[in-house]
N, C-alpha and C positions, 0 to 999 in steps of 0.2 A: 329684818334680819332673820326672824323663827323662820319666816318661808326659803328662803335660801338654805339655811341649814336644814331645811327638812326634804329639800330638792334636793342636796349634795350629799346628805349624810345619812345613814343607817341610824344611829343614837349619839345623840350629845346631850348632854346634861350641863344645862347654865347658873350658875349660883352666882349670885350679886357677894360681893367681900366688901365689906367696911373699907375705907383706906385705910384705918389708923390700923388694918391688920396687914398689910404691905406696903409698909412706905419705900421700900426700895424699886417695888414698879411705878409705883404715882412720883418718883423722884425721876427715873430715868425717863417716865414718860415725859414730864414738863423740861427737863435738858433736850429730849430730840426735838421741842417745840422751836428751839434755834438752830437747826440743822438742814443743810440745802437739801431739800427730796429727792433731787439727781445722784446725790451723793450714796454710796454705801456705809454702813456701821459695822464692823464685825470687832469684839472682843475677845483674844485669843488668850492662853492659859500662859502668863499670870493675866490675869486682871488687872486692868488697873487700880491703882489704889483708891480712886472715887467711887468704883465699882465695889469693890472689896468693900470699903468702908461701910457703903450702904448696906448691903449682906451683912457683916458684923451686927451694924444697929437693928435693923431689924431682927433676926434674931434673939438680939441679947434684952431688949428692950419687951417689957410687957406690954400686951396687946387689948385695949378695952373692945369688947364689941359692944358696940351702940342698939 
């Protein structure tokens, strides 16, 4: 992966994040793990409330980092 990014991109900068400091992408990620690949996803404004709800907790919920 570093070589590829370092072939296509001028500077990236990678940081590893705890999950327990976003569980709203480690949730959506394991949801698209049931989703046909052919398929498209787009989320339009509002959100839905599964969506919404994750945003909320996350948020509102204190974040240990490990």
């Amino acid at each position: 992966a570093r070589e590829l990014i370092n072939l296509s991109l001028e500077s990236v900068n990678v940081v590893h994040v705890p999950r327990s400091c976003n569980i709203c992408a480690h949730e959506l990620d394991r949801l698209s793990l049931g989703w046909d690949p052919d398929q498209s996803y787009v989320w339009l404004d509002p959100l839905s409330s599964f969506v919404s709800n994750l945003l909320i907790r996350d948020i509102a919920e204190p974040h240990i980092i490990e």
